[in-house]
C-alpha positions, 0 to 999 in steps of 0.5 A: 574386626575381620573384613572379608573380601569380596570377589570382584564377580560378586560385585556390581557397579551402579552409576547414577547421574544427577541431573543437569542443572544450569551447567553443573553436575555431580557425578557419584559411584557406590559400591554395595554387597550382593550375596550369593543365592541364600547367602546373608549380608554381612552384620557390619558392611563397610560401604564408602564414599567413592569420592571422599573416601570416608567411611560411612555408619554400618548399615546406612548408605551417606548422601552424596555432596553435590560438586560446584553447585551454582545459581543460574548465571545471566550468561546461561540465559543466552544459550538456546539450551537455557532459553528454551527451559528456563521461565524468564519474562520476555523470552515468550511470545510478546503481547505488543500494542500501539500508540500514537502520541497525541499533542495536547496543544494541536490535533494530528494531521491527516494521512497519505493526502493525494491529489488528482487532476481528472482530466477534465480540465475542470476538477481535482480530487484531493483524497486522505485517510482519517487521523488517529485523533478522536477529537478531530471533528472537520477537515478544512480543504486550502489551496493556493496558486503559490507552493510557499503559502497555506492559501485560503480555505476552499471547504470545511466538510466533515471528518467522517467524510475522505474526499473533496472534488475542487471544481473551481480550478482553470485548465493550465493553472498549478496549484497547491493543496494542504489538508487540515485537521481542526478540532475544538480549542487546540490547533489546527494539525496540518497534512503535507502540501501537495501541487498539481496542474490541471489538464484536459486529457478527455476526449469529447464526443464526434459531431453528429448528423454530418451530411454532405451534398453537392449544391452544383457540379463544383461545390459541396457543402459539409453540414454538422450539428455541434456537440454539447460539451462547453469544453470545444472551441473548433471544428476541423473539416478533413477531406480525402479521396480515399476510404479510411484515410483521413486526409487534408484539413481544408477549414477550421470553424469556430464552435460559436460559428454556423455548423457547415462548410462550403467546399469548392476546390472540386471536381466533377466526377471525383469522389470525396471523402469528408471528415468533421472532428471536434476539438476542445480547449485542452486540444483533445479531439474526438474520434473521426467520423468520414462520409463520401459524397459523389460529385454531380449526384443529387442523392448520394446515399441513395434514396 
């Protein structure tokens, strides 16, 4: 057989890649005959495997073998290049949900269960959220004067219901709440114990109608009515000589005792200047209200 030389301006290289598949790749060169214009093809080229170099049937072009052809490795599945290519469970968007695991034997407790002390010296507010425990069906409210017990329950409302005002407190006192959570032939789920001290921190109202007239040259009598709040026990009576300043105290009345005040350390021709303040139990007092007689005028607003 007689080969024919080919010139190497007659030839062309074409260079085909395989895809890259998890790491690993062939990459195979072919040679192949391109005649001159109006030439022929040889009857019996000769094409070879570049790589193997054995020859292949005249007329037919031999598959290439794929080189280190592998399996995807689970250390492929870590590099971001395979993670975001390759469809494996649990690399996608997670679908989560959640559960709270319910004892068979005792219901869930209440929630954030916070106190307040009002400040009216007379009432707490214990607040909670629902538990996530369908077979809750009351919420018991307990309190105790001793943070180490349960104490006794003061209230059994139901479970739709988030608050519970306790009006049956005393200013002064500390005591200690705990929430519970009943429902039907379990126990009793139990919240965190809470301990609070009741104030007063409300100031009551001023006293009203304050009048002040001078019964002779040297004596003037301070008059007021008495606010309706139970929660006052005195007023005070101030006294001053000048507009705005609230002054000395000059008597202290019981809120049990007659509303008025005889003052008889003046002098005739002065003007005075009178406050009555109302104090209750907690020590709050209520916003100054001043009123000026003039000594020795029968009419000292004016008629």
């Amino acid at each position: 057989m007689i080969r024919r030389r080919i010139p190497k301006k007659k030839l062309m290289i074409y260079a085909i890649f395989m895809s890259v598949m998890f790491g690993s790749a062939g990459i195979i060169f072919y040679r192949t005959y391109v005649p001159p214009s109006g030439g022929t093809v040889p009857s019996s080229p000769v094409i070879q495997n570049s790589i193997s170099g054995a020859p292949s049937p005249a007329g037919t072009i031999q598959q290439p073998t794929q080189i280190n052809q592998q399996k995807p490795s689970v250390e492929l599945l870590e590099d971001p290049f395979f993670a975001g290519r390759v469809a494996v469970p649990g690399f996608g968007k997670l679908e989560q949900g959640s559960l709270d695991v319910v004892d068979s034997t005792q219901a869930l407790p209440v929630r954030n269960v916070t106190v307040y002390d009002i400040g009216t010296g007379a009432d707490v507010l214990v607040t909670w959220e629902h538990p996530k425990d369908s077979r809750v069906q009351e919420i018991s409210i307990y309190r105790s004067e001793d943070a180490t017990s349960l104490g006794s329950s003061i209230a059994v409302i139901k479970n739709t219901k988030q608050t519970y005002r306790d009006s049956d407190v005393q200013l002064g006192k500390t005591y200690t709440y705990t929430v519970g959570s009943r429902a039907e032939d379990i126990q009793e789920g139990l919240s965190e114990s809470i301990s609070i001290t009741v104030t007063d921190t409300v100031v009551p109202p001023s006293p009203k109608d304050i009048t002040v007239t001078a019964t002779d040259s040297r004596s003037v009598r301070v008059k007021w009515t008495g606010v309706d709040d139970s929660s006052v026990v005195l007023y005070r009576v101030y006294r001053s000589q000048t507009s705005g300043v609230l002054g000395d105290e000059i008597a202290t009345v019981g809120a049990d005792k007659p509303l008025w005040y005889d003052d008889t350390l003046v002098v005739p021709g002065n003007s005075y200047y009178y406050t009555v303040i109302a104090v209750d139990v907690g020590g709050n007092s209520s916003a100054p209200r001043q009123m000026r007689p003039n000594i020795g005028n029968p009419y000292p607003f004016g008629r």
